[in-house]
C-alpha atoms as one frame of an Amber mdcrd trajectory, in Angstrom:
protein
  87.552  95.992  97.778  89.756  93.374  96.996  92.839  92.279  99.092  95.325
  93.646  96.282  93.583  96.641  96.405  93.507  96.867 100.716  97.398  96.708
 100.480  98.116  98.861  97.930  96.080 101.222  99.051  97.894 101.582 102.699
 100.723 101.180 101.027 100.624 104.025  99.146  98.830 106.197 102.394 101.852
 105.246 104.229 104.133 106.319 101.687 102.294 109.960 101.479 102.478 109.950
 105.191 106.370 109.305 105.112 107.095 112.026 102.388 108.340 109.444  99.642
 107.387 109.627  96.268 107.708 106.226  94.403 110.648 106.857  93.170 112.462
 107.630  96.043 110.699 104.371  97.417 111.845 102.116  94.529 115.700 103.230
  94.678 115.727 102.915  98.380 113.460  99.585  98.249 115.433  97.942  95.700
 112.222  97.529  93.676 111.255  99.193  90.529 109.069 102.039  89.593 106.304
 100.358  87.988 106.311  97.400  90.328 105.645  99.905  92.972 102.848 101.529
  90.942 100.880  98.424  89.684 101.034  97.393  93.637  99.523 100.903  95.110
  96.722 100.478  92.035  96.095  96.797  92.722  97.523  95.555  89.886 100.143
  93.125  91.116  99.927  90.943  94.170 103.372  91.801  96.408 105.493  88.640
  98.448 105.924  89.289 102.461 109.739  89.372 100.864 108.959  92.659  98.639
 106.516  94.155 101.466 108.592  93.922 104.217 111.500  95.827 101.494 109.263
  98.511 101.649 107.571  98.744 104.881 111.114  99.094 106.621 111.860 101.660
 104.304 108.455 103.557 105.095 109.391 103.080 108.909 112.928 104.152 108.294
 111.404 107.128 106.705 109.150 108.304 108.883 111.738 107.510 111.845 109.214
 104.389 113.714 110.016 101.933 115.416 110.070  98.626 112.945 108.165  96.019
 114.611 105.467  98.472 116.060 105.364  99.913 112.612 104.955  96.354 110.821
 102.661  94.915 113.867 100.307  97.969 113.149 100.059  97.787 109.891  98.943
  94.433 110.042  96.795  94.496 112.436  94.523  97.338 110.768  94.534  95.348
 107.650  93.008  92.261 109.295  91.006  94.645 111.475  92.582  92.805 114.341
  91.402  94.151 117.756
């Protein structure tokens, strides 16, 4: 699986997890609709700028602690012990 893919992939999980749909996710990220679409499909390669929009919103969402929430996700997509 590619990298894209490995991102997009948790992305959306997380997203599921938090009750967003993309959507939701896009008005409160800032980003559009499709942007968040081709990124959850591994379209589109995302900036640290665009993922960190919508990993605060995730965390926000599902009421976590922001840099436990970002170190975590991270670390399980390295696969860093």
């Amino acid at each position: 699986m590619s990298f894209k893919n490995e991102v997009g992939n948790r992305l959306k999980k997380l997203r599921l997890k938090a009750g967003l749909t993309q959507v939701e996710l896009a008005k409160k990220s800032g980003l559009s609709v499709n942007f968040i679409g081709e990124v959850e499909r591994g379209q589109r390669g995302i900036s640290i700028k665009n993922l960190k929009k919508i990993l605060l919103v995730i965390s926000l969402s599902m009421d976590v602690e922001w840099n436990k929430f970002r170190d975590k996700f991270f670390e399980d997509l390295l696969d860093i012990d």
